[in-house]
N, C-alpha and C positions, 0 to 999 in steps of 0.2 A: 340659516339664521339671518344671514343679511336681509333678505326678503323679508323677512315678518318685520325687521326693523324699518326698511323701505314701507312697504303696508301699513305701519304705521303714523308713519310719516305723513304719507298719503293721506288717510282718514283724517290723521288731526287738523294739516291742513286742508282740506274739503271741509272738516267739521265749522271751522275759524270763517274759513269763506262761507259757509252758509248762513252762520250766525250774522256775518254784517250784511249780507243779500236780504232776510228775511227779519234781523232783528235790527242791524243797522246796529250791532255792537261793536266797537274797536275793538277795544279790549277784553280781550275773552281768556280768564285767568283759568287754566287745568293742567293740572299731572297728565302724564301718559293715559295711565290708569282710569281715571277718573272723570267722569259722565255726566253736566251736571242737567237734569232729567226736566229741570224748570225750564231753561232755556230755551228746549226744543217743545214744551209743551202743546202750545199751538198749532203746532206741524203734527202733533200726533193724536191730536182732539179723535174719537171717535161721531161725534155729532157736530155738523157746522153752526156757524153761527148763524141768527136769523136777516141780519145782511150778507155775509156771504152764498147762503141756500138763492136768495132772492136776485143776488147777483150773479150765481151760474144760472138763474132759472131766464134773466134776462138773457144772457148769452146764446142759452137755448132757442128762445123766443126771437130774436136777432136771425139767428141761422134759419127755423123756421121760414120766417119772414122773408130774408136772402132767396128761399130753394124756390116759394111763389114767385116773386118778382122774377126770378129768372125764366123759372119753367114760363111764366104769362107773359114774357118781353117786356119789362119793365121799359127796359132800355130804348127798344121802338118807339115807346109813347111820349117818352120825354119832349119828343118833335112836337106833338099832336097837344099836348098840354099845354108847355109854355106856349105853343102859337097861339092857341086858344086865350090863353088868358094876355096878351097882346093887343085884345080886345079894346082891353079896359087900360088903364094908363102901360103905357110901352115899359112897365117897368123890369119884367124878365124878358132876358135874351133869347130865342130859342136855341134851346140846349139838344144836342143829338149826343150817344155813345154808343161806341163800336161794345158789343155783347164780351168779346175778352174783357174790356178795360170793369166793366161793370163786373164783372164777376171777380177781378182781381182787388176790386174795392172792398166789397162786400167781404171776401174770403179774410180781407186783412182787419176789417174791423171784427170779424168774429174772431181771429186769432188774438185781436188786442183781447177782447173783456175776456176770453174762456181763459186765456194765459197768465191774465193779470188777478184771476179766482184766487190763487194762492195768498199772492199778496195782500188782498183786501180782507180775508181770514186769517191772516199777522196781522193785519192793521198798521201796514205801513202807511206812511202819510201818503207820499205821492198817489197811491192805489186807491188810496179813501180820495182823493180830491179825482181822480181818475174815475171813479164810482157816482161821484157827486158828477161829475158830467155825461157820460152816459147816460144814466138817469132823464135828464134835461134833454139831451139830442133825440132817445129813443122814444120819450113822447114827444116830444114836437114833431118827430120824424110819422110816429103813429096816427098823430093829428092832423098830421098834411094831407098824408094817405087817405081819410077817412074827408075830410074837407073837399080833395079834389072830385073824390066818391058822390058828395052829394053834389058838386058844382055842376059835375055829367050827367046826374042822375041816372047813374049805371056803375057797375062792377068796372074798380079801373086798378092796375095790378096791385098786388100788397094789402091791398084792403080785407082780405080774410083774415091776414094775421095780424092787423095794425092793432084791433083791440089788443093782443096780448101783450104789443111793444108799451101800451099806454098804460094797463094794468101794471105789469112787470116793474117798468121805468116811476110808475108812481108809488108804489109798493117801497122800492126801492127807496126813493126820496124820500118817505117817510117813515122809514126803518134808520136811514143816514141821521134824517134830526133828532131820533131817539136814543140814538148811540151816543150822536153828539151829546145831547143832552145829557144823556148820562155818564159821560166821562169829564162833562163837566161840573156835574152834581159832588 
């Protein structure tokens, strides 16, 4: 018997803590018993929402993006690029990186946006401002990709998947103002 009351215990607080993790509620009023079925609604949606679907689709597209650049030495080229554009006003350094350190980048930004999918499907704030930059980085990031492409006039890594960072990430953005819009409405 003591267990089930420990077990209890347990659940309500995990329940309490998930509530202010996902809902950001303090105060979260319940009997032992009692379950209140609203609360967690969002957690148990059977269909996501159309910025969260487009936010794990960017994640995806992200990883995607990640496995080319590595498999194609992203990382090599960096030398070969920025010297190149050196050219023109000295404005970039040339940049080199060792293939760990790239890949430990990459791995940590897909852990950000696939991790933070939850959250921006509560519609936490921080997630949603989190989502609004993503958004902004993974096109500009797609646009760079695609720019450097045409400066070489050749295949230069990242560039098969940079349209889908720019689709994705613009998708995104304009799914974000319509949400906004609407929870302003």
């Amino acid at each position: 018997m003591s267990f089930h009351i420990f077990q209890s215990d347990v659940n309500h607080s995990k329940g309490r803590f998930l509530d202010k993790l996902f809902h950001g509620r303090e105060n979260i009023e319940r009997g032992d018993d009692q379950y209140d079925e609203k609360i967690h609604e969002p957690l148990r949606r059977d269909i996501m929402t159309n910025v969260g679907k487009t936010y794990l689709a960017l994640g995806i597209a992200q990883a995607l993006h990640s496995m080319e650049e590595m498999l194609m030495h992203l990382y090599s080229f960096f030398r070969t690029a920025t010297g190149s554009f050196q050219e023109l006003p000295p404005v970039l350094p040339r940049l080199s990186m060792k293939a760990e350190v790239f890949a430990v980048l990459n791995m940590a930004v897909i852990t950000i946006i696939l991790a933070s999918v939850p959250f921006v499907e509560s519609n936490r704030r921080w997630a949603v401002l989190l989502a609004w930059c993503w958004a902004v980085v993974e096109v500009l990031n797609g646009l760079a990709h695609l720019g450097v492409a045409v400066a070489f006039s050749r295949y230069v890594p990242g560039a098969l998947t940079a349209p889908l960072l720019v689709v994705a990430g613009s998708t995104l953005f304009v799914r974000l103002c319509r949400q906004r819009h609407t929870q302003s409405s």
